[in-house]
N, C-alpha and C positions, 0 to 999 in steps of 0.2 A: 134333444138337439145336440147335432157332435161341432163342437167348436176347435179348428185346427190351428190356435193361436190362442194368447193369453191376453191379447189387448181386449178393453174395455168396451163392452157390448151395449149398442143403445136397442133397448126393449123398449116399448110401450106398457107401460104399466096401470094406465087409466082404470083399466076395467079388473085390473089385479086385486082379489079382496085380501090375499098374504105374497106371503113369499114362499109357496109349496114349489113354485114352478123351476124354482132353485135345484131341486135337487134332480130336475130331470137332465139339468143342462151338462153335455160333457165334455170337460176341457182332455184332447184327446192325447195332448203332448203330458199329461200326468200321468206317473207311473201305475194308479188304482184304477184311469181310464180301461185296460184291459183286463180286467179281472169282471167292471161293473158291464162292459160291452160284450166279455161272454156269458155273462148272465140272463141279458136283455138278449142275444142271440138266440138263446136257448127257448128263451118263451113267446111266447103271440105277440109281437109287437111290432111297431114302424119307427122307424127311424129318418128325420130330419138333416140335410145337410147344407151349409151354405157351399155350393158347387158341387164335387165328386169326393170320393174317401177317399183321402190319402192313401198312396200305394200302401206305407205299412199297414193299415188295415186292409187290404182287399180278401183278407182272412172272410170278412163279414158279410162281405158278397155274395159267399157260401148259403147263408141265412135268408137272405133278403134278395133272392133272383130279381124280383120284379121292381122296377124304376121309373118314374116320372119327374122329369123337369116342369119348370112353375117359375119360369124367371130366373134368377140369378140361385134357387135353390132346389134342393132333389129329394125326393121321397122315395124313399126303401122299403118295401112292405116283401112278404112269404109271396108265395104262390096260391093262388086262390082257388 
């Protein structure tokens, strides 16, 4: 999940048996954000946003052609 702000996020946590899900989450206005976002670029993965990616990322776009809205948020995935 790339998060474009630092205010305080309500999760549901019910069905959470740790806190693994922590480290997926990316606060993308921190400076290690770009370093962790070209690594996850680089390999098989999908990517979560509340809305669209911030223009300074549209770097990532590169990675993630293919796009789906779902409400109020976007899923990023490769080309299949």
């Amino acid at each position: 999940m790339i998060e474009d702000s630092e205010q305080v996020i309500g999760r549901e946590l019910q069905f959470q048996a740790n806190d693994n899900w922590r480290k997926y989450w990316v606060y993308s206005r921190r400076t290690e954000a770009r370093a962790y976002l070209q690594t996850l670029a680089d390999s098989p993965s999908t990517l979560v946003t509340r809305g669209d990616v911030p223009d300074r990322w549209n770097w990532l776009l590169n990675s993630y052609p293919q796009s789906e809205k779902i409400g109020r948020w976007t899923i990023f995935y490769p080309n299949t």
